[in-house]
C-alpha positions as CSV (number, residue, x, y, z in Angstrom):
1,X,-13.5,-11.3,-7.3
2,X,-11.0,-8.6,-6.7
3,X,-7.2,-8.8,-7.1
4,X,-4.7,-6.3,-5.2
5,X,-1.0,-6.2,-6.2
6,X,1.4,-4.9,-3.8
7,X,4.7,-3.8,-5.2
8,X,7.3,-3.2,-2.4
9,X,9.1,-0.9,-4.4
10,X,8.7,0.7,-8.1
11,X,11.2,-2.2,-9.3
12,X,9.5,-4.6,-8.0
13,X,9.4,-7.8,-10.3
14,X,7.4,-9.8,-8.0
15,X,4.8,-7.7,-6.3
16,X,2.5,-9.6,-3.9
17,X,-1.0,-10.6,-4.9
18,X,-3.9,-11.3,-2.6
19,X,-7.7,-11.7,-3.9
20,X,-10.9,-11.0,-2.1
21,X,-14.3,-11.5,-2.8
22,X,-15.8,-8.3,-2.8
23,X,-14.6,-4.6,-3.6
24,X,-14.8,-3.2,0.0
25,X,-12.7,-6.0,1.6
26,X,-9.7,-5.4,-0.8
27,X,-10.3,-1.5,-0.5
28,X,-10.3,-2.2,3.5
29,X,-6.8,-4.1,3.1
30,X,-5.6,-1.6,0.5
31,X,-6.1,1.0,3.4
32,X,-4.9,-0.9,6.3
33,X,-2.0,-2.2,4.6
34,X,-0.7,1.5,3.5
35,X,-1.1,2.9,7.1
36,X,0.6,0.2,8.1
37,X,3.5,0.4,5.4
38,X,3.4,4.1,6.6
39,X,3.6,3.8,9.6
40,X,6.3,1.6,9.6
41,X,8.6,4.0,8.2
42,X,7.3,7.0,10.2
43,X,8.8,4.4,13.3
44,X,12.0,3.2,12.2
45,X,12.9,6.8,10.4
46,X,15.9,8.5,12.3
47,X,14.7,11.6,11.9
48,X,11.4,13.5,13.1
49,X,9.0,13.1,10.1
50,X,6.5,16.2,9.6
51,X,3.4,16.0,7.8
52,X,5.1,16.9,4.3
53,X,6.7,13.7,4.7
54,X,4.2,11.9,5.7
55,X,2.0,12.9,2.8
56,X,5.2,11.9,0.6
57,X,5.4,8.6,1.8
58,X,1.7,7.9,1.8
59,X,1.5,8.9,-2.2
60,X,4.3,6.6,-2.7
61,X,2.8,3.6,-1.0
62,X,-0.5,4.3,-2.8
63,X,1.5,4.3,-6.1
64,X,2.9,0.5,-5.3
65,X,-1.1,-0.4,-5.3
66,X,-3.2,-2.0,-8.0
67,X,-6.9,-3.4,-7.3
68,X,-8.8,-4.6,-10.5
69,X,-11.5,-6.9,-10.8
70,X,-11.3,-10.4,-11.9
71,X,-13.1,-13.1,-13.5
C-alpha cells in the first residue's frame, strides 16, 4: 500500500490523505493532481503567466506532496 499526503499550503495542519494499492497509481494521481493544481492557477491568475512561473508554481505544488509506503 501507498499513502499520498496532499498539503494545500506549507501550513497546512490537515493535509489530505489518499492510499492506493500500488506505487504507479499514487505516482499517476500525484501527477494528475499537480497539473491540475497548476493549472488551476495558470486559469484564474490575472496576469499572463510565462514559463518561469509556471516552473515556480509547479516546484511548489510538488513540495506540498508526500507518497510513502505503508504497511
Amino acid at each position: 500500500m501507498w499513502k499520498v499526503t496532499y498539503a494545500i499550503d506549507s501550513l497546512d495542519p490537515n493535509p489530505d490523505q489518499f492510499t492506493f494499492e500500488t506505487e504507479w497509481e499514487a505516482l499517476e494521481f500525484v501527477l494528475e493532481e499537480i497539473n491540475r493544481r497548476v493549472q488551476f492557477q495558470v486559469d484564474h491568475s490575472q496576469y499572463a503567466i510565462d514559463e518561469t512561473e509556471w516552473e515556480s508554481i509547479r516546484e511548489v505544488e510538488c513540495s506540498l506532496v508526500r507518497i510513502e509506503r505503508i504497511d
